[in-house]
C-alpha positions as CSV (number, residue, x, y, z in Angstrom):
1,X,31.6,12.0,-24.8
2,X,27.7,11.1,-25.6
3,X,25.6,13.1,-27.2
4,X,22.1,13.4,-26.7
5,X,20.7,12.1,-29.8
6,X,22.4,9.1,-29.5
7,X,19.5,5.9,-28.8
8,X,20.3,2.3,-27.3
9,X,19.6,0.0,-30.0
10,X,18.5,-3.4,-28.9
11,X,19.0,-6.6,-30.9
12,X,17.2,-9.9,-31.7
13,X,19.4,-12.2,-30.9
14,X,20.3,-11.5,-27.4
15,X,24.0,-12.4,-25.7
16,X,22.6,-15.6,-23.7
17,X,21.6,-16.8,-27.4
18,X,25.0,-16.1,-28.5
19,X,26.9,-18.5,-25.5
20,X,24.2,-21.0,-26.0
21,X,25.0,-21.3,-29.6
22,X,28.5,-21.6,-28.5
23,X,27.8,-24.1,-25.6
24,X,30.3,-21.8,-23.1
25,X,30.4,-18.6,-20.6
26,X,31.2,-15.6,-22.1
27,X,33.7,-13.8,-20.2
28,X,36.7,-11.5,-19.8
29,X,40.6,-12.6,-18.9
30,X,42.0,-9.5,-17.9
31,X,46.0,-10.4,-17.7
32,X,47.6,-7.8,-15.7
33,X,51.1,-7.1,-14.6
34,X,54.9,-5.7,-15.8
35,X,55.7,-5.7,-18.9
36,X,58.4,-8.8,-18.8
37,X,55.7,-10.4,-16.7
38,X,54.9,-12.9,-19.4
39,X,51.4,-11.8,-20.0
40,X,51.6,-12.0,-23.5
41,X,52.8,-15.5,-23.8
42,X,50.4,-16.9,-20.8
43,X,47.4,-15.5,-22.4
44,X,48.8,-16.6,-25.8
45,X,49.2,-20.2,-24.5
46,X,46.0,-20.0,-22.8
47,X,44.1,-18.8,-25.9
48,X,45.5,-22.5,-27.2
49,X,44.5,-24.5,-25.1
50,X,41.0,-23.3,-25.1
51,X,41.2,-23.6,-29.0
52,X,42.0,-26.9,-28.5
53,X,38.9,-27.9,-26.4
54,X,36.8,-26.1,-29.1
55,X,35.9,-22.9,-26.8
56,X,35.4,-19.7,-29.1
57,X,37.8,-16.9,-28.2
58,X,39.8,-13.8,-29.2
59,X,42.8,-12.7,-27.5
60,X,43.5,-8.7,-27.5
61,X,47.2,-7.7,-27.1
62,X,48.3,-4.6,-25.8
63,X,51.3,-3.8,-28.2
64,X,48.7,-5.2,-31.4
65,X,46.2,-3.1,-30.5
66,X,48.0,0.0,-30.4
67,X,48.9,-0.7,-33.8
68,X,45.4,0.2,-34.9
69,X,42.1,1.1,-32.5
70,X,44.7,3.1,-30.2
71,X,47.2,4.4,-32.3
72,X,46.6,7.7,-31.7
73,X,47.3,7.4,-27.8
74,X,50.9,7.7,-26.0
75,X,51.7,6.7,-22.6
76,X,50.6,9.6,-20.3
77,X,48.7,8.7,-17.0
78,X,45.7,10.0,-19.2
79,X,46.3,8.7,-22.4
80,X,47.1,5.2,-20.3
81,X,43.2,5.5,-18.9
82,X,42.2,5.9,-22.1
83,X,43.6,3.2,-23.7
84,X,42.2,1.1,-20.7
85,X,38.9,2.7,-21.1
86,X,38.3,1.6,-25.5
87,X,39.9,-1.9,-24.5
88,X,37.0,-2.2,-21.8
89,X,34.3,-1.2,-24.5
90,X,35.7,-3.5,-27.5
91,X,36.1,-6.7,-25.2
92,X,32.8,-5.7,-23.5
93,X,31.0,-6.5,-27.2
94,X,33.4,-9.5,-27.8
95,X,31.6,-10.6,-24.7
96,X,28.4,-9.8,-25.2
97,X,29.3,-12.0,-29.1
98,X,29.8,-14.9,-26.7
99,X,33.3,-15.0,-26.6
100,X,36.0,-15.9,-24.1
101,X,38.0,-12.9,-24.2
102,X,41.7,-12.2,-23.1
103,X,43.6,-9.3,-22.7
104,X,47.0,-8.7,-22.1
105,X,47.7,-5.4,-20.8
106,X,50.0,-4.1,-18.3
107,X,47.1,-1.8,-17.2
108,X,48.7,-0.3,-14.1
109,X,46.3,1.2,-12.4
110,X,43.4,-0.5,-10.3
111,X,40.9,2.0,-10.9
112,X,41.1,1.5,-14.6
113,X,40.4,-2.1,-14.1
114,X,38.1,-1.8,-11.8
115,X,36.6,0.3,-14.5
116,X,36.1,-2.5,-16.9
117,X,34.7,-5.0,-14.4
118,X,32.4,-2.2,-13.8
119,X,31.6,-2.7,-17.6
120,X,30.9,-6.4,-17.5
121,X,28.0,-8.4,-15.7
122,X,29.1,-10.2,-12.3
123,X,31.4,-13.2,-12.6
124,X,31.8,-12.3,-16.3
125,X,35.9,-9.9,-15.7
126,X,38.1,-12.5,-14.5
127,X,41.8,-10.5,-13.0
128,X,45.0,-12.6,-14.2
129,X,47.7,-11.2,-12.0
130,X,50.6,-12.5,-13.9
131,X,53.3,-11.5,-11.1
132,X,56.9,-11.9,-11.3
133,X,59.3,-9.3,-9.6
134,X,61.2,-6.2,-11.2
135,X,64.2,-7.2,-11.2
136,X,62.9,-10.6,-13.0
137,X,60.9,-8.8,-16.1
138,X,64.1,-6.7,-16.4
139,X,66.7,-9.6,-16.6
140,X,64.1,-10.9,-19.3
141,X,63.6,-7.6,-21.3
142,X,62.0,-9.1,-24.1
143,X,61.8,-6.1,-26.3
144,X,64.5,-4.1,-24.7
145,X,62.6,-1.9,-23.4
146,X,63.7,-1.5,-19.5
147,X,67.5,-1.3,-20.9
148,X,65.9,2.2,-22.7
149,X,63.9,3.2,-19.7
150,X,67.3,3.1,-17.7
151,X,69.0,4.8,-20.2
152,X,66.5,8.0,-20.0
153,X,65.0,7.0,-23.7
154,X,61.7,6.0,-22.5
155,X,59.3,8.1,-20.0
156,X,56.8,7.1,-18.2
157,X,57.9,3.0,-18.3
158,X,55.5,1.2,-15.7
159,X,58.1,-0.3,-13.3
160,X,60.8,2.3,-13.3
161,X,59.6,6.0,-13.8
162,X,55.7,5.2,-13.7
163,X,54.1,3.1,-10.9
164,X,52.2,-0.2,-10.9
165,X,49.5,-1.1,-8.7
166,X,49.3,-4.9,-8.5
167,X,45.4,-6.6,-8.0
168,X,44.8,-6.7,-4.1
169,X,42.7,-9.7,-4.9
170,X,43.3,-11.3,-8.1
171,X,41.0,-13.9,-9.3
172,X,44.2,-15.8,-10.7
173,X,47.1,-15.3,-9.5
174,X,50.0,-16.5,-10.9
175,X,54.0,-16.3,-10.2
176,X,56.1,-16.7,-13.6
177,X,59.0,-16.7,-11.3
178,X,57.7,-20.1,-10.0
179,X,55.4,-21.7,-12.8
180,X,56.2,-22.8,-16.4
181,X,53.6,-21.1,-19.0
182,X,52.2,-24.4,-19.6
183,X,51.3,-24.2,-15.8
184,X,50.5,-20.7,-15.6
185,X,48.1,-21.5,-18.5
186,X,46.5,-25.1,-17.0
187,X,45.9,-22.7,-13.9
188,X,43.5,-20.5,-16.3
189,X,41.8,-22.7,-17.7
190,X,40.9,-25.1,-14.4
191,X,39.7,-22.1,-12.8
192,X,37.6,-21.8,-16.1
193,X,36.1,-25.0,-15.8
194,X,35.5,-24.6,-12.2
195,X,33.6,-21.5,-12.1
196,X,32.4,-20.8,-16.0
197,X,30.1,-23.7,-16.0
């Protein structure tokens, strides 16, 4: 909520300084998709590779950063908006810093991302739909966590008792089903030096 004796304040050094200092686009990988998907580990591999070819970044994970900024939020439809909703802000002013920004969130719900694009100037929200199929991200169950869903331990688990809606029309869109993450990742970073130029 805003109150009304809160002012804009606006600074020197403006965010086309910032990405001119840094000789790159600033810009927002959204990874979307299960958990299982193999968001984490593209976005990770991704971050890497852009290291690599000297590109300033910062990569915001969903389980890290409910270890701090949204510790306080559970896993409600509302509390899920929420978490959405802060994400948005903090990469939004990573961006506006000049950064290439990832995030790897399951962030289920299209309105929520549409939400953060909202947030961003055109071109700048880039949709990673890191797809693979249910049955896939359960037979990989990296932290166990679909096994407890079946059991009844977990409510609300995106896949099984909570839905998904997956991008309509992705930006990137990749199938872990089909593509190593060394792929997956070389496909995120062509389509960065094709149209972040």
């Amino acid at each position: 909520m805003k109150t009304e004796n809160t002012v804009w304040h606006m600074h020197q050094v403006s965010k086309h300084d910032r990405a001119s200092l840094k000789q790159q686009k600033p810009c927002l990988l959204w990874y979307t998709g299960l958990s299982g998907s193999g968001k984490s580990t593209i976005a990770n591999a991704v971050d890497e590779l852009l290291f690599k070819q000297g590109k300033h970044t910062y990569l915001l994970d969903g389980d890290n950063v409910r270890h701090g900024l949204n510790g306080d939020l559970g896993f409600s439809d509302a509390e899920r908006v929420e978490n959405i909703r802060r994400i948005g802000e903090v990469s939004k002013l990573f961006v506006d810093a000049g950064l290439i920004v990832s995030t790897a969130f399951i962030s289920p719900f299209r309105a929520d991302r549409e939400m953060v694009r909202k947030m961003l100037e055109e071109g700048e929200f880039i949709e990673v739909f890191i797809d693979a199929p249910l049955d896939v991200c359960e037979s990989r169950d990296p932290k166990g966590l679909y096994k407890k869903a079946r059991a009844g331990e977990i409510k609300d688990f995106t896949g099984i008792t909570s839905d998904y809606e997956a991008p309509l029309q992705a930006d990137i869109h990749i199938k872990t089903d089909e593509m190593s993450v060394i792929e997956s990742a070389e496909k995120v970073v062509q389509y960065l030096d094709e149209s972040c130029k």
